[in-house]
N, C-alpha and C positions, 0 to 999 in steps of 0.2 A: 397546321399553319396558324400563325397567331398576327395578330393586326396591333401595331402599337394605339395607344390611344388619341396620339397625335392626327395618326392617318385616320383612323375614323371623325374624329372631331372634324377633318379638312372635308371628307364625305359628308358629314351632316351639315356644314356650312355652305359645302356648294348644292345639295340638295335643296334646302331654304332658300340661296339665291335663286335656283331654278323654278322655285314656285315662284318668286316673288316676281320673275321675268313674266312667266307665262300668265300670273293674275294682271301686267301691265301691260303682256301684249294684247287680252282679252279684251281691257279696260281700252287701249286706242281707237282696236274695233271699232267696238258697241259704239262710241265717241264719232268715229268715224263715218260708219253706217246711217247715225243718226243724222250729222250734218248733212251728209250731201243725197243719202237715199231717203230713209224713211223713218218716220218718228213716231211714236203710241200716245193717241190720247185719249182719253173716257170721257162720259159724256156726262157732268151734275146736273147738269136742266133740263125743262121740257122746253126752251124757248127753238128747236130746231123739230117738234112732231110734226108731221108725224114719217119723217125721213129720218130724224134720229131719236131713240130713246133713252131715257134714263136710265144708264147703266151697262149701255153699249160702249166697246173697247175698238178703237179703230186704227189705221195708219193713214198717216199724212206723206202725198210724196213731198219734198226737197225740194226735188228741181223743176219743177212743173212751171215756176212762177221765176225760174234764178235763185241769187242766194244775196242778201243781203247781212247785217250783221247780226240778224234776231234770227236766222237758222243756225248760229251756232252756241250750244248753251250758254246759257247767264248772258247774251247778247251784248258782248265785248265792244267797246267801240273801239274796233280797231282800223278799218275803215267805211267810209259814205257811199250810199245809193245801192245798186241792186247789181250783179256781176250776172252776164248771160241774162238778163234781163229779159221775159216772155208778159205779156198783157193775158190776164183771165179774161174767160169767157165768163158772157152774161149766163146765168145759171149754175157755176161754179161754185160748191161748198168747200169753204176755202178757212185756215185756221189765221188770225192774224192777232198780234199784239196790239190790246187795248192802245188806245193815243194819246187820254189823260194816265196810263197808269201801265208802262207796257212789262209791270210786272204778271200781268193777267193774261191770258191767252183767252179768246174769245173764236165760235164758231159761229159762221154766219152763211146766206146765201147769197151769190154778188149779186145784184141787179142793176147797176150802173156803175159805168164807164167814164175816165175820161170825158168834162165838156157834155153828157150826156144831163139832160130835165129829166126830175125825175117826181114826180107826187102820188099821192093816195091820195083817189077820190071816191065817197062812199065804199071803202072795201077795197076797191081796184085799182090793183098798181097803174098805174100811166109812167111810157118812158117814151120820152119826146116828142109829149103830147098824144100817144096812142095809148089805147087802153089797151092792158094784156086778156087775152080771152080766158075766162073764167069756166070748164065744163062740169058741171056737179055730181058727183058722184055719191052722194047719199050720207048718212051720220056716219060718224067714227068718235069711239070712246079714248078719250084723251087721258090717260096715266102718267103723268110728270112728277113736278116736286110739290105737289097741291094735292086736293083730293081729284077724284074723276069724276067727268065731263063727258056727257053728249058732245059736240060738235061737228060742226059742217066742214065736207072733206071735198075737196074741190081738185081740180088740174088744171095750174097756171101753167099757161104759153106766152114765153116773152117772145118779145121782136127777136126775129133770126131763126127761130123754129126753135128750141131749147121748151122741154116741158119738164115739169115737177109737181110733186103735191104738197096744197096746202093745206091748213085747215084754219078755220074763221068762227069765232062764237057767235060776234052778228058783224054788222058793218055799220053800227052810227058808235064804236069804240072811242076812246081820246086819240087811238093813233092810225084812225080810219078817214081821214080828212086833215091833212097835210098841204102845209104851204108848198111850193113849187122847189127844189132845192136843184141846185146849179154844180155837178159833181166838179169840184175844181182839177186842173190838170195835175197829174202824177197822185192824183187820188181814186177809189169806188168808193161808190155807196153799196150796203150791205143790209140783209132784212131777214130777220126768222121767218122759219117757213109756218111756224105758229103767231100767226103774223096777230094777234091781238093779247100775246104775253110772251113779248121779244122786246129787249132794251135791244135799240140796232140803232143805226143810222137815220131813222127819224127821227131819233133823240140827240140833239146837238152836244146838248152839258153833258150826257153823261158816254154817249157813241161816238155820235157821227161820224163823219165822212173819216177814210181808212187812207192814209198814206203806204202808195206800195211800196217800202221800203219794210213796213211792216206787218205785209204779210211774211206766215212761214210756210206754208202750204197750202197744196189741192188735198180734201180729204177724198181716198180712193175705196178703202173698202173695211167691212165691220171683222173682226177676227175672233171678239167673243162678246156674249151678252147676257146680263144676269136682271133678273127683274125686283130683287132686292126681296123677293121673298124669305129667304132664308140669311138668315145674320151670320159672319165671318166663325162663330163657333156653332152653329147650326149643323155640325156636317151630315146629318143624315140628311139633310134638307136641300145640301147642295146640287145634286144632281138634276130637281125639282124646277130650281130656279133657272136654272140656263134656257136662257132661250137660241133652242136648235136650228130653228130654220132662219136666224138672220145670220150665223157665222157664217164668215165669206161670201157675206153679200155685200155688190158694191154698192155706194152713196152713189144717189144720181139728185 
């Protein structure tokens, strides 16, 4: 049996369009997934230790918060405000688009609400005039995008039960004694859990306060981590660098 060259040529053109479908059904997916479930992000700073580290690979859910126009890539303005719209909890590690520049994605931890007072006084969060309880848990060696550091490793408890860890180098910092800040409505305020090398929300000009419309998610769990010991052609080195025991661990 012999095949003209016509009919093969018609095979190999609908063969080509067949990939080209299946790389564009692949491609809606991933696109899809991304929007409304869950999105991958790493981590470049230590401004979130010692709950996140440098060089940890995590997902952010989607819907946790609703969907506004910055869960959908390149954040289209296609339409305003937040759809299914849900309020974070105080203690939420939450990803949202810088305000002066929402070409940047920024990771922080909520700590005020809506209408919520919120200051740093010596060290200690205050939100609405109460001080968060502070329990010490002894030094912890801080590895970020600097050299390492001794610091002090603490367990904040905000108002409503919600606890986390932080960590503090001391508390007479520049950003350890804060004016009083008034979270305005349809906004939080936001704060590294390495709370004295965190650009956050106590910084006006360059943070502050986070319009919910840009947030894009709750971050829910770490999926891979690498401590940057070994460089991208290191490969004998790679195995070395992962760090095992935080994969699929959740962010609290």
């Amino acid at each position: 049996m012999v095949k003209s060259a016509s009919s093969m040529a018609k095979k190999k053109s609908g063969g080509w369009l067949e990939s080209i479908k299946t790389i564009l059904y692949a491609a809606l997916i991933a696109i899809g997934i991304r929007t409304v479930a869950f999105e991958p992000f790493n981590i470049p700073s230590g401004s979130m230790i010692p709950t996140l580290l440098v060089g940890d690979y995590l997902f952010v859910s989607k819907y946790s918060y609703g969907y506004s126009r910055h869960s959908i890539p390149f954040s289209p303005n296609i339409f305003e405000g937040r759809i299914w719209a849900r309020m974070p909890e105080r203690g939420d590690v939450a990803v949202f688009k810088l305000p002066r520049d929402t070409r940047q994605d920024y990771i922080k931890r909520i700590v005020g609400l809506p209408g919520d007072r919120i200051q740093v006084i010596r060290g200690i969060l205050h939100v609405n005039g109460e001080p968060a309880r502070r329990e010490p848990l002894g030094d912890f060696v801080a590895e970020g995008d600097g050299p390492r550091m001794t610091v002090r490793l603490f367990r904040e408890f905000l108002p409503g039960g919600n606890n986390h860890l932080i960590v503090e180098q001391s508390d007479d910092g520049p950003l350890d004694n804060t004016p009083e800040f008034v979270v305005p409505a349809g906004h939080v305020f936001a704060m590294g859990d390495n709370r004295d090398n965190s650009l956050d929300s106590r910084v006006p000009g360059a943070v502050g306060v986070i319009p919910l419309d840009n947030l894009v998610g709750r971050a829910e769990f770490i999926f891979f981590s690498v401590d940057g010991s070994a460089r991208w052609w290191e490969v004998w080195g790679w195995p070395f660098a992962i760090r095992y025991a935080r994969i699929f661990s959740a962010v609290r």
